[in-house]
PyMOL commands that place a pseudoatom at each C-alpha (Angstrom):
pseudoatom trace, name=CA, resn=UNK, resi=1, chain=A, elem=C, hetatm=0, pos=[91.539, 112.629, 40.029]
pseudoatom trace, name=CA, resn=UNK, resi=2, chain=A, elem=C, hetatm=0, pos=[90.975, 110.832, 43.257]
pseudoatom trace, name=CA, resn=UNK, resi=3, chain=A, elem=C, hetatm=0, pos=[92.398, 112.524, 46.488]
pseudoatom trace, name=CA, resn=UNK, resi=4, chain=A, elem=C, hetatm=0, pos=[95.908, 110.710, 48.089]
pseudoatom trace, name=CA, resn=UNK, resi=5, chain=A, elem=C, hetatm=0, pos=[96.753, 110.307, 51.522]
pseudoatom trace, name=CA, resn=UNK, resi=6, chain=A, elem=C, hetatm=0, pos=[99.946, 111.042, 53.074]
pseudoatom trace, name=CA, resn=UNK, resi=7, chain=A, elem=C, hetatm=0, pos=[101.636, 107.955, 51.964]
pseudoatom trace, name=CA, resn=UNK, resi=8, chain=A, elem=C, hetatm=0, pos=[100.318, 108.453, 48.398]
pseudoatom trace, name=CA, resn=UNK, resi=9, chain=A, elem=C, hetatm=0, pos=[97.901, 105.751, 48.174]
pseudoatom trace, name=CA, resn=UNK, resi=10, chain=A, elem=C, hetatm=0, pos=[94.366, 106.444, 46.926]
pseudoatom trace, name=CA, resn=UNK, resi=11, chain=A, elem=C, hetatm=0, pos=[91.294, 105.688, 49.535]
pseudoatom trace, name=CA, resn=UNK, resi=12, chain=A, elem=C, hetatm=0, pos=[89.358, 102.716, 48.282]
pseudoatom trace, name=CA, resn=UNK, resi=13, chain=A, elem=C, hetatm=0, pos=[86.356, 104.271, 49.555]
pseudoatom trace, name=CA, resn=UNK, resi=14, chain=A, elem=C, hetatm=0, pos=[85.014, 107.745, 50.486]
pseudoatom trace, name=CA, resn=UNK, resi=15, chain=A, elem=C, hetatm=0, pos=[84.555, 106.373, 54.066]
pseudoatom trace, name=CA, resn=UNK, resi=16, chain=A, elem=C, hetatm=0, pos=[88.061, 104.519, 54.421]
pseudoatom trace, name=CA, resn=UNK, resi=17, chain=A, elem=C, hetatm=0, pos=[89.367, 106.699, 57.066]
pseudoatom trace, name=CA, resn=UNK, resi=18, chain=A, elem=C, hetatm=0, pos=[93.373, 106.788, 57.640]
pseudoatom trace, name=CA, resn=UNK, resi=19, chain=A, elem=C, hetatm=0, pos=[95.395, 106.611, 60.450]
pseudoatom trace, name=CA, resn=UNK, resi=20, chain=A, elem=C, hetatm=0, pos=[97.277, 110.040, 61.323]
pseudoatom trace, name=CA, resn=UNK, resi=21, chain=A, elem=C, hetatm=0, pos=[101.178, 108.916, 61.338]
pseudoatom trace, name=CA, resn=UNK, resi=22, chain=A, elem=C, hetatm=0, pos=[104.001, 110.540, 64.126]
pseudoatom trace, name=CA, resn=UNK, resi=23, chain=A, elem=C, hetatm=0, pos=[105.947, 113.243, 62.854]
pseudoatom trace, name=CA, resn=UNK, resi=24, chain=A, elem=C, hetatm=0, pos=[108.915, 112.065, 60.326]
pseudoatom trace, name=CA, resn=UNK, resi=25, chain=A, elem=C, hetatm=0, pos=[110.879, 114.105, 62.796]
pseudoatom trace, name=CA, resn=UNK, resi=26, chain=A, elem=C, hetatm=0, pos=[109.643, 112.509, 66.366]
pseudoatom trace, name=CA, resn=UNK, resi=27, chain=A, elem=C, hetatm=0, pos=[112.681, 110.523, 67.498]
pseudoatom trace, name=CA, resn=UNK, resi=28, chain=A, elem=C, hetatm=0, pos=[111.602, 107.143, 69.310]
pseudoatom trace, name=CA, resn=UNK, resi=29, chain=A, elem=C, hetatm=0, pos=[114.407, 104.941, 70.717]
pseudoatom trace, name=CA, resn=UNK, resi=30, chain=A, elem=C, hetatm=0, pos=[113.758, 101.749, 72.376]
pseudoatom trace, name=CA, resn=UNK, resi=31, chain=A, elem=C, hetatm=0, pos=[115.918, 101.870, 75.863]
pseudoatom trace, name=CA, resn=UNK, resi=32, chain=A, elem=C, hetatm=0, pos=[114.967, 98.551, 77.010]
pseudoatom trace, name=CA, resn=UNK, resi=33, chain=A, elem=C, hetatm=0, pos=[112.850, 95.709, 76.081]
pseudoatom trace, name=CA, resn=UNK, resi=34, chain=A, elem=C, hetatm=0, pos=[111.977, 92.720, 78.294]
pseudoatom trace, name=CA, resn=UNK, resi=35, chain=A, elem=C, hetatm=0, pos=[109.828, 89.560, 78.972]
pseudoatom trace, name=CA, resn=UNK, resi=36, chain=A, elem=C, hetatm=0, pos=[108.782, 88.866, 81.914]
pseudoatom trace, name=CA, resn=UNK, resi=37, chain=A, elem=C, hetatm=0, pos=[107.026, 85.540, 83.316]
pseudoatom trace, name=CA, resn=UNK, resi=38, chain=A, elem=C, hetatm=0, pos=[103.455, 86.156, 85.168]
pseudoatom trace, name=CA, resn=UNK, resi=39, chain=A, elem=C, hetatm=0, pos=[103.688, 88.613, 87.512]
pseudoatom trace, name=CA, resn=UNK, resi=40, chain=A, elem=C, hetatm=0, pos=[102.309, 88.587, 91.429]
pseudoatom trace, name=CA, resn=UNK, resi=41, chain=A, elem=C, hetatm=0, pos=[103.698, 91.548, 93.167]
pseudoatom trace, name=CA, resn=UNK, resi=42, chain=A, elem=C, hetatm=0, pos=[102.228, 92.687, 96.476]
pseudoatom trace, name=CA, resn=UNK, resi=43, chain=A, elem=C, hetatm=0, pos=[103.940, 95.554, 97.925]
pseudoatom trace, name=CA, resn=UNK, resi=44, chain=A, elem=C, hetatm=0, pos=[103.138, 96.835, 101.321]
pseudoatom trace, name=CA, resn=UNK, resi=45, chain=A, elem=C, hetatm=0, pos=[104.074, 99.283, 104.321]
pseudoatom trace, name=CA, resn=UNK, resi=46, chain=A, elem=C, hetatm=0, pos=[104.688, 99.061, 108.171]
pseudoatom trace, name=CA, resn=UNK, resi=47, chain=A, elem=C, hetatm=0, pos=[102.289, 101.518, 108.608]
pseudoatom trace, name=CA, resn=UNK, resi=48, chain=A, elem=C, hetatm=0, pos=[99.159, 100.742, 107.805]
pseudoatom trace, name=CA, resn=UNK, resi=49, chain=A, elem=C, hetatm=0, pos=[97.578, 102.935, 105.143]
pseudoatom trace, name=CA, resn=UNK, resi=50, chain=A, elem=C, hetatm=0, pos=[100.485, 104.816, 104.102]
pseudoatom trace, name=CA, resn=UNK, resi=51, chain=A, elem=C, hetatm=0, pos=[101.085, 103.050, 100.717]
pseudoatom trace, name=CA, resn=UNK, resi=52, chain=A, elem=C, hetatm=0, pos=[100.241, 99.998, 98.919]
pseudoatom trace, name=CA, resn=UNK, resi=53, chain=A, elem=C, hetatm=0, pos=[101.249, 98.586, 95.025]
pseudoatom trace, name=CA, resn=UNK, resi=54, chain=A, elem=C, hetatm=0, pos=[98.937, 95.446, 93.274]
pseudoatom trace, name=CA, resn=UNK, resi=55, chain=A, elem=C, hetatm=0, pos=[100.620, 94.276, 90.258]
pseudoatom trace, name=CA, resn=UNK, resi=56, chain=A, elem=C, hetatm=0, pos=[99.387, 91.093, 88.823]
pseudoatom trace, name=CA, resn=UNK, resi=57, chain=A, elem=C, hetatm=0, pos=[99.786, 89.616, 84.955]
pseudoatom trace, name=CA, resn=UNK, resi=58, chain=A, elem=C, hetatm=0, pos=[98.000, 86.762, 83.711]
pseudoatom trace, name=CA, resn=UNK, resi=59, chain=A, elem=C, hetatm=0, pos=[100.486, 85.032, 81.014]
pseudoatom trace, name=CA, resn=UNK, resi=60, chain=A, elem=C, hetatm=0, pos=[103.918, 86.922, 79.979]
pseudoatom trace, name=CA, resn=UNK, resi=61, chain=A, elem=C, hetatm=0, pos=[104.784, 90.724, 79.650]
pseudoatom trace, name=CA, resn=UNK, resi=62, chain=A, elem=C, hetatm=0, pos=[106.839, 93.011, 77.973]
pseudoatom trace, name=CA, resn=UNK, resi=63, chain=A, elem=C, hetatm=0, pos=[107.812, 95.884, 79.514]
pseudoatom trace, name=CA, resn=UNK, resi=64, chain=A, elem=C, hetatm=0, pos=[109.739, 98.689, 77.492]
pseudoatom trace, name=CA, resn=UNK, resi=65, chain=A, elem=C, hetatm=0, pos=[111.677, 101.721, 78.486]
pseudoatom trace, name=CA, resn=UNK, resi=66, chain=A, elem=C, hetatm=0, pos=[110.931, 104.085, 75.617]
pseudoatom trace, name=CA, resn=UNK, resi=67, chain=A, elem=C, hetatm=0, pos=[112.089, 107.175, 74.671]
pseudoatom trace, name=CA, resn=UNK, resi=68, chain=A, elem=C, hetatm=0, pos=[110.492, 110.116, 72.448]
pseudoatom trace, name=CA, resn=UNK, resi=69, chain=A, elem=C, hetatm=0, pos=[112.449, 113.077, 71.252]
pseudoatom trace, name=CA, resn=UNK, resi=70, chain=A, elem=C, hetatm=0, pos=[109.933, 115.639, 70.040]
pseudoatom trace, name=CA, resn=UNK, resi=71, chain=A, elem=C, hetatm=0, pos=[110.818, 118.727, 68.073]
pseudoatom trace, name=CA, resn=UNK, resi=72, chain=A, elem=C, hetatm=0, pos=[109.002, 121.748, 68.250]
pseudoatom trace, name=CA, resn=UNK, resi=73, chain=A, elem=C, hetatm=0, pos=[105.781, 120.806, 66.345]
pseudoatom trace, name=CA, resn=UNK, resi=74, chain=A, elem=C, hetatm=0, pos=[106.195, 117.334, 66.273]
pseudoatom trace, name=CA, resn=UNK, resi=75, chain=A, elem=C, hetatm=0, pos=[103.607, 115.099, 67.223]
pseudoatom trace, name=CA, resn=UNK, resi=76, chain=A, elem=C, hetatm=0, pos=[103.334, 111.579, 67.870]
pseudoatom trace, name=CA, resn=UNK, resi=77, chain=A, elem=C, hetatm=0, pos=[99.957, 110.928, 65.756]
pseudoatom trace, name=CA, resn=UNK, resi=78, chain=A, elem=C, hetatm=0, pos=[96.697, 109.232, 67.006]
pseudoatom trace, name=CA, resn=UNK, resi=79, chain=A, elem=C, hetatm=0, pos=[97.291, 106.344, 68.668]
pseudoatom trace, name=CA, resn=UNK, resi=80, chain=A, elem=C, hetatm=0, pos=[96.379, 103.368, 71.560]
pseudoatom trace, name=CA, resn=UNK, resi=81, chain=A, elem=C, hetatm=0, pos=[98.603, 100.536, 73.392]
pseudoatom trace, name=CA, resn=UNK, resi=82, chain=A, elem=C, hetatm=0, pos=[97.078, 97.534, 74.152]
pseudoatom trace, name=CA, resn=UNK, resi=83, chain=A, elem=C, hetatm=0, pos=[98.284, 98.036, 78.062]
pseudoatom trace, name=CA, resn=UNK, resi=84, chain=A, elem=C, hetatm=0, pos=[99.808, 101.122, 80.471]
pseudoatom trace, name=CA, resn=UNK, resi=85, chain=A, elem=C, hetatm=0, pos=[102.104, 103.530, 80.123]
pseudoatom trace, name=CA, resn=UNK, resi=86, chain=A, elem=C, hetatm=0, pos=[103.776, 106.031, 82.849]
pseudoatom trace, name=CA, resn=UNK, resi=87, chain=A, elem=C, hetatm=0, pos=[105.536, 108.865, 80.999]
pseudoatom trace, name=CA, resn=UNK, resi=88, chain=A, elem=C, hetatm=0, pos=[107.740, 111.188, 82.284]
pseudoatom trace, name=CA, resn=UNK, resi=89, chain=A, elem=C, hetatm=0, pos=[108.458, 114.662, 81.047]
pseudoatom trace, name=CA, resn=UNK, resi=90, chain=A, elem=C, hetatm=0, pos=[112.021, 115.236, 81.049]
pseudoatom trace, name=CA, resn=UNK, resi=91, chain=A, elem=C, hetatm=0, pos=[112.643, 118.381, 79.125]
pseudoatom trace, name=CA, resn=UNK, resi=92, chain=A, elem=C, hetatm=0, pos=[110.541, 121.245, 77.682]
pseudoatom trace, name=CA, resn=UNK, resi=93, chain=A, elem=C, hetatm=0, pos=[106.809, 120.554, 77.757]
pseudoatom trace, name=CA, resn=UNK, resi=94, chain=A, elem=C, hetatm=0, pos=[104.486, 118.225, 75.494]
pseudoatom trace, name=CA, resn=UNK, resi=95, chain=A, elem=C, hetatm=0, pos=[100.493, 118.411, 75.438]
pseudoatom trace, name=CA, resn=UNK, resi=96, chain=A, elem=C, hetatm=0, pos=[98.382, 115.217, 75.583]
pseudoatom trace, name=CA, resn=UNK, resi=97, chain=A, elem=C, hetatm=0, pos=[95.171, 114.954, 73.811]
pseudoatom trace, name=CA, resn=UNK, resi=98, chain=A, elem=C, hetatm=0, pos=[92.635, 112.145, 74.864]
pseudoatom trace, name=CA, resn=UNK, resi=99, chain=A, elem=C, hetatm=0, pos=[89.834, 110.975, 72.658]
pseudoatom trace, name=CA, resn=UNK, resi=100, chain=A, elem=C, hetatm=0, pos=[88.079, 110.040, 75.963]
pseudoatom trace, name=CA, resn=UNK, resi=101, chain=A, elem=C, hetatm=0, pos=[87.603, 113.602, 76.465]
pseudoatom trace, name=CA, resn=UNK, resi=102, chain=A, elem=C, hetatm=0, pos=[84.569, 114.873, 75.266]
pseudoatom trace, name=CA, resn=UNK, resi=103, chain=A, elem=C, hetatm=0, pos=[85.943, 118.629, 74.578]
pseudoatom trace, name=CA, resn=UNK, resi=104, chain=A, elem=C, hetatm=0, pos=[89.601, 117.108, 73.699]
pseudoatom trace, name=CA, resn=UNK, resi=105, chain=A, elem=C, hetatm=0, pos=[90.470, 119.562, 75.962]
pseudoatom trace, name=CA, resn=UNK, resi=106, chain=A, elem=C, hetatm=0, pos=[94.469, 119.817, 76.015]
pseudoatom trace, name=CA, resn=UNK, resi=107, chain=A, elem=C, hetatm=0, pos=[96.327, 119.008, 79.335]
pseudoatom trace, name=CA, resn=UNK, resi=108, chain=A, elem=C, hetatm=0, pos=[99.866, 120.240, 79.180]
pseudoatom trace, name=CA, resn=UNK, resi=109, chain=A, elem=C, hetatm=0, pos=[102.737, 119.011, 80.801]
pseudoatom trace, name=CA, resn=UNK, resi=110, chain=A, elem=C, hetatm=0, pos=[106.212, 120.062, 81.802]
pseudoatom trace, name=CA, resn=UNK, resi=111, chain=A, elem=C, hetatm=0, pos=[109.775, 118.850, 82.797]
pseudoatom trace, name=CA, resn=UNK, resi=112, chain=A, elem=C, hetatm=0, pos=[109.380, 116.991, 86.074]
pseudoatom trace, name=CA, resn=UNK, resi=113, chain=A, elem=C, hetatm=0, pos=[106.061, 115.981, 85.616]
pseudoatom trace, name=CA, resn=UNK, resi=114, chain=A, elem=C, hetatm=0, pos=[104.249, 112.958, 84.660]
pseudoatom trace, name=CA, resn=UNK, resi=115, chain=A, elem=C, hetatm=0, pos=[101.121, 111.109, 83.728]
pseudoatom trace, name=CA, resn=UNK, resi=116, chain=A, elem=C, hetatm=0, pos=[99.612, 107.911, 83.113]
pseudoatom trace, name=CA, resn=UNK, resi=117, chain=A, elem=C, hetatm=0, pos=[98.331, 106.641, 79.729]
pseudoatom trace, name=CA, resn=UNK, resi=118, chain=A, elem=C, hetatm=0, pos=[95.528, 103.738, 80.871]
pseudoatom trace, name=CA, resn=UNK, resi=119, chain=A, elem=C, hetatm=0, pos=[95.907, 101.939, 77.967]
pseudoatom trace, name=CA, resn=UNK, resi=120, chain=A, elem=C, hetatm=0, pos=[93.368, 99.508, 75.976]
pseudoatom trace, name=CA, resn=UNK, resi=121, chain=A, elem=C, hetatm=0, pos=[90.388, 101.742, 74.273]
pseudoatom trace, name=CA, resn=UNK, resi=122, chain=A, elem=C, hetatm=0, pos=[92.544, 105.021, 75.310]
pseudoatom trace, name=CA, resn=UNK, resi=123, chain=A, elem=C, hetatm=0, pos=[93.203, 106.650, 72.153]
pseudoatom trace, name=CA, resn=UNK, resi=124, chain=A, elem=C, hetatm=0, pos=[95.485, 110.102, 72.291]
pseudoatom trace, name=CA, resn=UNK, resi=125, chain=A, elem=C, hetatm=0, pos=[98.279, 112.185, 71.092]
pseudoatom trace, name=CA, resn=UNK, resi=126, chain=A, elem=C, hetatm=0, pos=[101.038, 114.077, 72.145]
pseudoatom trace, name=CA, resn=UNK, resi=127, chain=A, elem=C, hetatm=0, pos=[102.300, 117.324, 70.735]
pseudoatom trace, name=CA, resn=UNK, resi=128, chain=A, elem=C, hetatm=0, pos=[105.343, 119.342, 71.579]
pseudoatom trace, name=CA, resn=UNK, resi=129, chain=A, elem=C, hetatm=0, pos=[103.352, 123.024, 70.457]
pseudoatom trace, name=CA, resn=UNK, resi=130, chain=A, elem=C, hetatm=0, pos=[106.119, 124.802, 71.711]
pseudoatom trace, name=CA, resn=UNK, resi=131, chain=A, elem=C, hetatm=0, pos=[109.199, 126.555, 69.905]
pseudoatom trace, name=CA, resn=UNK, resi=132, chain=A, elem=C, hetatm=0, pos=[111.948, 124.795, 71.851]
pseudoatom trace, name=CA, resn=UNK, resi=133, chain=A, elem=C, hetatm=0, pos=[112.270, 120.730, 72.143]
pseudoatom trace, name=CA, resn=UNK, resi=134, chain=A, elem=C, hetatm=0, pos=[110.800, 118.476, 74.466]
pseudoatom trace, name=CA, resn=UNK, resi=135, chain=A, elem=C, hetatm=0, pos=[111.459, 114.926, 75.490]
pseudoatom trace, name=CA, resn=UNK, resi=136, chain=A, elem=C, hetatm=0, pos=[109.618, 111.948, 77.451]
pseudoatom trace, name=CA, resn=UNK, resi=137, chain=A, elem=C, hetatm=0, pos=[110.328, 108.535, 78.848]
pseudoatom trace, name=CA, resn=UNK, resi=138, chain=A, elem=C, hetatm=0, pos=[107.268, 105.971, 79.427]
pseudoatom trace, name=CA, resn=UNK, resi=139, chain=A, elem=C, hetatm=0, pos=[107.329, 103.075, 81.143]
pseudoatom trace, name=CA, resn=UNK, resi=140, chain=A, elem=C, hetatm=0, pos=[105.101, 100.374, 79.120]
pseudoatom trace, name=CA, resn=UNK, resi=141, chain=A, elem=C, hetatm=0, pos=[103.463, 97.033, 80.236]
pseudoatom trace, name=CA, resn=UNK, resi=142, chain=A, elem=C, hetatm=0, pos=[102.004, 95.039, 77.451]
pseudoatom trace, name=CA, resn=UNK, resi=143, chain=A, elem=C, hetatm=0, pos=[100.877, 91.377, 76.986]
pseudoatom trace, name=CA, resn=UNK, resi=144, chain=A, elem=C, hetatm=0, pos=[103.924, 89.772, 75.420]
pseudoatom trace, name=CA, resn=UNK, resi=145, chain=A, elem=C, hetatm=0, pos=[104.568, 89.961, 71.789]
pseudoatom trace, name=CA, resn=UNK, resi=146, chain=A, elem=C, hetatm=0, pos=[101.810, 92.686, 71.673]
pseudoatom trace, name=CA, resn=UNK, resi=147, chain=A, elem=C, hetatm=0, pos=[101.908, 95.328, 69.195]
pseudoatom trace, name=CA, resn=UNK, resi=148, chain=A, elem=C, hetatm=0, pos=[103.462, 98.020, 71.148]
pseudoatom trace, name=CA, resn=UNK, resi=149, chain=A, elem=C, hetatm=0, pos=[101.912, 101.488, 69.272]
pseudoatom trace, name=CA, resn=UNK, resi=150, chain=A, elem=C, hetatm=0, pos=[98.869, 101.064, 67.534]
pseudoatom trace, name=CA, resn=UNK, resi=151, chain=A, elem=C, hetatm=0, pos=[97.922, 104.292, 64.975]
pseudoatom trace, name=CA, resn=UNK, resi=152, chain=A, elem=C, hetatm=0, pos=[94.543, 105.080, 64.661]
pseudoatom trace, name=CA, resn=UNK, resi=153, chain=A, elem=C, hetatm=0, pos=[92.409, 107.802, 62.645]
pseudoatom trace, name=CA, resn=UNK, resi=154, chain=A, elem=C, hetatm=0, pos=[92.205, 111.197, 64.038]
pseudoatom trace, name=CA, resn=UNK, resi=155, chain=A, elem=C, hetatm=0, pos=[88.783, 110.896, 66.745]
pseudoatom trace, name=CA, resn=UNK, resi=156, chain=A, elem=C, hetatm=0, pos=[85.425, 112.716, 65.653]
pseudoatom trace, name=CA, resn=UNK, resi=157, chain=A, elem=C, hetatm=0, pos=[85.424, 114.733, 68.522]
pseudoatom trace, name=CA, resn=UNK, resi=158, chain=A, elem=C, hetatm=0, pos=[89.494, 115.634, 68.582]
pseudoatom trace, name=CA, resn=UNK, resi=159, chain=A, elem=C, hetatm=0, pos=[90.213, 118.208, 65.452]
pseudoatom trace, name=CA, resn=UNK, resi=160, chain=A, elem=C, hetatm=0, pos=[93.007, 119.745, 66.961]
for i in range(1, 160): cmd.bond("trace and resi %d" % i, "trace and resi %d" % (i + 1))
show_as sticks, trace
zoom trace
């Protein structure tokens, strides 16, 4: 008898490797979705120095407000986005994993803080390995009509 993934479906070959899926749990809610025309903004100071912003697009955007509801043990799977992300930790605490890391070495992170998923060839996960729940928002910025979450297998490196 052959061996089944998650979903039930048999490998077609012993090196077909699967995608690991987000918790059935995870709640994800789309807060806002919107296109936006080529970008150009330039921010700036009146003090030289003391802060700057670049933000430039070539064609259109979409830019979502997302929101993930993680219960204790839930994880959102292995994953990329084709573009950034800022996420903010609202309650409880969530750890990211990051493929790019050559340990996988976890970096945890609590209510009030925040981090920045790069995007493109970044793949990671996020796990709430805590006993009470946790929450994030992220800020996303994708080329327009761009898959938005992209599951991938778990990394060689990442057995966690």
């Amino acid at each position: 008898m052959s061996a089944r993934d998650r979903s039930g479906r048999t490998p077609r070959a012993a090196s077909e490797v699967l995608a690991t899926p987000a918790s059935l749990t995870l709640q994800t809610t789309i807060l806002a979705k919107s296109t936006f025309d080529p970008l150009r903004l330039i921010g700036d100071s009146s003090l030289p120095g003391l802060w700057r912003v670049k933000l430039k697009t070539h064609g259109r955007s979409d830019f979502y407000v997302v929101d993930n509801k993680f219960s204790p043990g839930d994880t959102t799977g292995w994953h990329s986005h084709p573009g950034p992300s800022l996420i903010f930790v609202v309650a409880g605490t969530v750890t990211n994993y990051d493929s790019d890391d050559r340990t996988c070495s976890p970096h945890t992170y609590t209510a009030g803080s925040n981090f920045v998923d790069s995007g493109g060839d970044d793949v990671h996960m996020l796990r709430n390995e805590t006993n009470d729940p946790a929450e994030t928002i992220a800020v996303q910025f994708l080329p327009e009509r761009a898959t938005r979450k992209i599951d991938t297998p778990e990394p060689r490196n990442c057995h966690v």
